[in-house]
C-alpha positions in Angstrom: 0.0 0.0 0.0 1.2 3.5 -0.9 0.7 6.7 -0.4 -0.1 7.7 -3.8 -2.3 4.6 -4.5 -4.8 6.6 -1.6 -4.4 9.4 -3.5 -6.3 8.0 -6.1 -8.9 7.3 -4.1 -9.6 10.3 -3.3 -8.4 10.6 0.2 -7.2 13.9 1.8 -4.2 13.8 3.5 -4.7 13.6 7.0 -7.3 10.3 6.1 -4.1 8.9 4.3 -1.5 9.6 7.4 -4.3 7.8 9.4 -4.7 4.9 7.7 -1.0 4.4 6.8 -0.6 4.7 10.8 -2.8 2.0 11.2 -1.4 0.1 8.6 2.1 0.3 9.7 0.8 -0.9 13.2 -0.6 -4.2 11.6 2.6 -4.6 9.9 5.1 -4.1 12.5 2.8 -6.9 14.3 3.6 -9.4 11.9 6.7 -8.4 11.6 7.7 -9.2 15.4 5.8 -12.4 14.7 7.6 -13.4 11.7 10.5 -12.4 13.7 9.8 -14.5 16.8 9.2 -17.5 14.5 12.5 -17.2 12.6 14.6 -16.9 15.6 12.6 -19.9 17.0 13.1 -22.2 13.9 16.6 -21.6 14.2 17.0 -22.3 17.4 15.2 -25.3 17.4 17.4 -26.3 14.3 20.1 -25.9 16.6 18.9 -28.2 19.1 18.5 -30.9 16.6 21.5 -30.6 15.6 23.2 -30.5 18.8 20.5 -33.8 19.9 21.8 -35.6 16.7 25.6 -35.2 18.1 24.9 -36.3 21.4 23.1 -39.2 20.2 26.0 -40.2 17.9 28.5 -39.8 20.7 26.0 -42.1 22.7 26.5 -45.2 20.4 30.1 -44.8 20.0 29.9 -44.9 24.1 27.6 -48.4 24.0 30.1 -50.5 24.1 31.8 -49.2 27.1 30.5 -49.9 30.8 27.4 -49.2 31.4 27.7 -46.6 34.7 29.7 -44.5 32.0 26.6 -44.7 29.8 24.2 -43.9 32.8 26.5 -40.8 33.6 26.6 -39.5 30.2 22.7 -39.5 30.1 22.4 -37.8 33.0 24.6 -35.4 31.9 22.9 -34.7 28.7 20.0 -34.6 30.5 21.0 -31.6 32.2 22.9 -29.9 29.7 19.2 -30.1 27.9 17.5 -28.6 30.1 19.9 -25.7 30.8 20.1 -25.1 26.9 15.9 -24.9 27.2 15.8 -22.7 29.8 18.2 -20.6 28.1 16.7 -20.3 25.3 13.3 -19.5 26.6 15.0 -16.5 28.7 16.2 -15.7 24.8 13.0 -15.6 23.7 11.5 -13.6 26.5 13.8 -10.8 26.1 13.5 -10.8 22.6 9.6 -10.6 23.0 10.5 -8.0 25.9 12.8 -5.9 23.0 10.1 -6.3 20.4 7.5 -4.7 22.6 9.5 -2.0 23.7 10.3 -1.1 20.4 6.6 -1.0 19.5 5.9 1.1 22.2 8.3 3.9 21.4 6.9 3.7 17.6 3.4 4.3 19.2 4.9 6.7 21.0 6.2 9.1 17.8 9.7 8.5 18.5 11.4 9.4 15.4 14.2 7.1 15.9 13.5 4.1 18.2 17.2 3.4 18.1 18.4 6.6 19.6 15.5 6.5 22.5 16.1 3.2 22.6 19.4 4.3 24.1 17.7 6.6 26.9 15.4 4.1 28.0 16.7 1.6 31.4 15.5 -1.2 29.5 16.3 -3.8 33.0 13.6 -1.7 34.5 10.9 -2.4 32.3 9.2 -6.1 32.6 6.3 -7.9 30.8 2.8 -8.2 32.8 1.0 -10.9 33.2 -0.9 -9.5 30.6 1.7 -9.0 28.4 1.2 -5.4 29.2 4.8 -3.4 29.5 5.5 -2.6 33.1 7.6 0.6 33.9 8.0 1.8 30.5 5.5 4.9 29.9 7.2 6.5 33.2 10.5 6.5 31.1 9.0 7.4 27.4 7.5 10.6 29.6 10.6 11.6 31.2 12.3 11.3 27.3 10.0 13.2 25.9 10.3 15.9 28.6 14.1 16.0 28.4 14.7 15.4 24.8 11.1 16.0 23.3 12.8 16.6 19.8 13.5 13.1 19.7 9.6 12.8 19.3 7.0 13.9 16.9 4.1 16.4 18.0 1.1 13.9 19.0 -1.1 16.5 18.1 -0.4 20.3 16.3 -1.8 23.3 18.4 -4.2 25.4 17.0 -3.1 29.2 16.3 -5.5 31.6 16.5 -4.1 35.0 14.6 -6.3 37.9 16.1 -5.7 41.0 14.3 -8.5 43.0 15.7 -10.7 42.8 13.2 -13.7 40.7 12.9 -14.6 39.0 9.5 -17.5 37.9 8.9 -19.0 35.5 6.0 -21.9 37.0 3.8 -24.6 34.7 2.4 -25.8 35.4 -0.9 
């Protein structure tokens, strides 16, 4: 969808900026998604492929006593689950970054990078909810100290009074 393809349609411009801005919402949704699934896919690629190795290194180890084989399971076993839990902490901070990130682009920021950068990101959690805890405190205080780094939410209205009155004559 472009800009100029509304155009067409007759659409003013502040209808177009409205509907690309929700547009561009919908979009960056499935991009996190398509985001969190890549990064999952790979990891889980990475398991396999770390499962296949350990496997392999269990048959060569058949032959040998079986205690050895019944410590080598075990330790498997735990390397597993410390690679799971890792990897879901991975994936919960990369949901965590994802979500801040959305929030600042909600929140005007020109460039998500640079307030990305004045944001204590270890003091911001996800809710039960999935809500962002801690964050709007922070994206207030940025936009009071650096408010350029934002754009205006809404332009103020300018009334020019001149001291004359105008008024508009039906015919």
């Amino acid at each position: 969808m472009k800009r100029e393809d509304l155009k067409e349609l007759g659409l003013n411009d502040d209808q177009i900026s409205s509907v690309m801005a929700n547009y561009g919402k919908s979009i960056n949704e499935y991009k996190e998604q398509v985001a969190n699934l890549t990064s999952e896919r790979d990891a889980l690629k990475g398991q396999i492929t770390d499962r296949d190795g350990q496997l392999e290194t269990l048959k060569k180890s058949a032959g040998k006593d079986n205690d050895d084989l019944k410590q080598q399971i075990k330790d498997l076993q735990d390397a597993n689950k410390a690679n799971k839990e890792k990897y879901q902490q991975q994936i919960a901070s990369q949901a965590k970054s994802f979500k801040i990130e959305g929030a600042l682009r909600d929140a005007k920021a020109r460039n998500v990078k640079t307030v990305l950068a004045l944001i204590d990101t270890d003091k911001v959690s996800v809710g039960d909810d999935g809500k962002l805890v801690g964050l709007n405190d922070q994206i207030e205080a940025a936009k009071r100290s650096d408010g350029y780094l934002f754009a205006e939410t809404s332009k103020p209205k300018v009334e020019i009074n001149n001291g004359f009155k105008l008024s508009l004559l039906k015919r």
